[in-house]
ZAMARGU-4260 file (C-alpha; in steps of 0.2 Angstrom, whole numbers, plus 5000, padded with zeros to 4 digits):
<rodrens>
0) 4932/4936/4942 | 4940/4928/4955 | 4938/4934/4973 | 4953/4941/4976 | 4951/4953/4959
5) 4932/4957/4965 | 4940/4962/4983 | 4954/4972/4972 | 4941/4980/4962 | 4931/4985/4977
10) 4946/4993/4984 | 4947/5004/4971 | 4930/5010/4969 | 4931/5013/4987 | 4946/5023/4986
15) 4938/5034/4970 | 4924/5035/4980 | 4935/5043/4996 | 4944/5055/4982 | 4928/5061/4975
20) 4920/5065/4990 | 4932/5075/4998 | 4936/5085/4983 | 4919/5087/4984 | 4916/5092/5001
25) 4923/5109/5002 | 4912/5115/4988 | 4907/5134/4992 | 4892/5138/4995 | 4887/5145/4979
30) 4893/5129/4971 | 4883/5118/4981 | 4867/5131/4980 | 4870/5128/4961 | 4871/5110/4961
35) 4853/5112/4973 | 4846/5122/4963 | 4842/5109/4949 | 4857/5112/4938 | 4859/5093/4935
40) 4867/5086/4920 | 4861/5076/4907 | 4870/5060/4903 | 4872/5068/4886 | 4878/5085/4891
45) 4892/5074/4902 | 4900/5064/4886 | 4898/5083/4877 | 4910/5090/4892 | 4920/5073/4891
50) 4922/5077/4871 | 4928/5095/4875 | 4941/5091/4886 | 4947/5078/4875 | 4949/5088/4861
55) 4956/5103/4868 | 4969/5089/4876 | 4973/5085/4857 | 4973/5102/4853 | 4985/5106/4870
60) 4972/5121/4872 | 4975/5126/4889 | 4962/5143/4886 | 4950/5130/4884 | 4956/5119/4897
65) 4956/5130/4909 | 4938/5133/4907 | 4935/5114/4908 | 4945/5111/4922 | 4945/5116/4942
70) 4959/5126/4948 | 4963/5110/4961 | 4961/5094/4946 | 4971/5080/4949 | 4979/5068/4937
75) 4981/5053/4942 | 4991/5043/4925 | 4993/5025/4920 | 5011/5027/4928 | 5006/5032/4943
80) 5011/5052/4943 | 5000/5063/4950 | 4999/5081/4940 | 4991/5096/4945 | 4982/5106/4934
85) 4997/5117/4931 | 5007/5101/4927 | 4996/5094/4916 | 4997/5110/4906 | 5016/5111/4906
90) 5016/5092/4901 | 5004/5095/4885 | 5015/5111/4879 | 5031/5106/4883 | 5031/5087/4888
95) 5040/5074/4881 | 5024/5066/4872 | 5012/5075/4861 | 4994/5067/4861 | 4988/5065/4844
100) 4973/5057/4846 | 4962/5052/4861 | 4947/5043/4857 | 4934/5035/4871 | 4921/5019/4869
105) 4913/5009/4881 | 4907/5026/4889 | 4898/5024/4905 | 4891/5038/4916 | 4886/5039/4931
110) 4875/5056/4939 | 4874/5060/4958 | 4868/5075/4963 | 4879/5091/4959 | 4891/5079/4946
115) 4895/5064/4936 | 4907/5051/4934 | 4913/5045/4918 | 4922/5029/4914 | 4927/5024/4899
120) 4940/5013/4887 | 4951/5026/4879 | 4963/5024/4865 | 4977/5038/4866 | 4990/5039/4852
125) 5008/5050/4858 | 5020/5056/4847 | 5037/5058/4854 | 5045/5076/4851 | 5061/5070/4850
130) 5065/5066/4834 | 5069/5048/4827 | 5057/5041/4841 | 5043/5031/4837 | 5023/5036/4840
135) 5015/5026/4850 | 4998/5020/4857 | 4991/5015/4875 | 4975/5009/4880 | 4968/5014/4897
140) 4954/5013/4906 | 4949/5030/4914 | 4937/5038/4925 | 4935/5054/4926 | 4923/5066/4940
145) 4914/5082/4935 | 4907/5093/4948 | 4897/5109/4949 | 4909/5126/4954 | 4904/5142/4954
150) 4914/5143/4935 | 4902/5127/4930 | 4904/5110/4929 | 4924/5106/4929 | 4932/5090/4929
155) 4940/5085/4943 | 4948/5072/4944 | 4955/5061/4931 | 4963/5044/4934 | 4969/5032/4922
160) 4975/5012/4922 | 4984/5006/4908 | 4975/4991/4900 | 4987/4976/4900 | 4991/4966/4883
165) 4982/4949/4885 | 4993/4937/4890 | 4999/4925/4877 | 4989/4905/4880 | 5002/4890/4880
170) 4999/4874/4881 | 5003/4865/4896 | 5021/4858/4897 | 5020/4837/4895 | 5024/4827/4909
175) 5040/4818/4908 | 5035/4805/4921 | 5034/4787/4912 | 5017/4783/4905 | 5011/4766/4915
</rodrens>
């Protein structure tokens, strides 16, 4: 990686890093007493709540997403547009795109105390509701932040970036000067 993408990458760890801890500062005091108190998540247990919200995302179960999520998540999607939780439950049931499937590899988690980070390759297949419109697939690369509330550990936060198509090799063009 070249300096320049390192310093890029750094950036946005950085600013995760700045998002995550002041979503995490005003925990209340019984969410911050829980998250003391030893209820620490396994790396398991993370990837099970990971799973969950997946699948109720599929599903477009807001019962049960509203269980998974904080009142004050944030989207952040591959395009850029921040949703709120509301949002995100309007976009699901009444969106444009229904997601079909939504399938992680490459998980990675990391624990801190009172929460987790996840990151992960995810393959996410949309279905345009209008008809005569084609599905589709999209590969992004997503982190998403769990935390300890007084309702449990909710995500959120949950940012994505859209994994380029590799670009295509072409030989070099051949020189036109004279050969000598």
């Amino acid at each position: 990686m070249t300096h320049g993408k390192n310093r890029f990458a750094m950036m946005g760890i950085a600013a995760v890093a700045l998002v995550v801890a002041s979503m995490a500062a005003p925990l209340t005091s019984k969410a911050q007493s829980a998250a003391a108190s030893g209820r620490h998540l396994t790396e398991a247990q993370v990837l099970d709540l990971q799973k969950k919200f997946q699948d109720a995302t599929v599903a477009a179960d807001t019962v049960a997403l509203g269980k998974l999520m904080a009142d004050d998540a944030i989207f952040i999607h591959g395009s850029a547009m921040v949703q709120t939780k509301a949002e995100f439950f309007e976009s699901l049931t009444k969106g444009q795109l229904k997601i079909t499937t939504y399938e992680s590899k490459d998980s990675k988690v990391t624990l801190f105390d009172g929460g987790a980070i996840v990151s992960a390759v995810q393959d996410v297949a949309l279905a345009p509701r209008s008809a005569g419109a084609q599905p589709f697939r999209v590969q992004m690369r997503v982190s998403s932040v769990w935390v300890a509330k007084p309702a449990g550990w909710q995500l959120i936060l949950n940012q994505g970036t859209p994994i380029p198509a590799p670009l295509a090799v072409r030989p070099a063009a051949e020189s036109t000067a004279p050969s000598r």
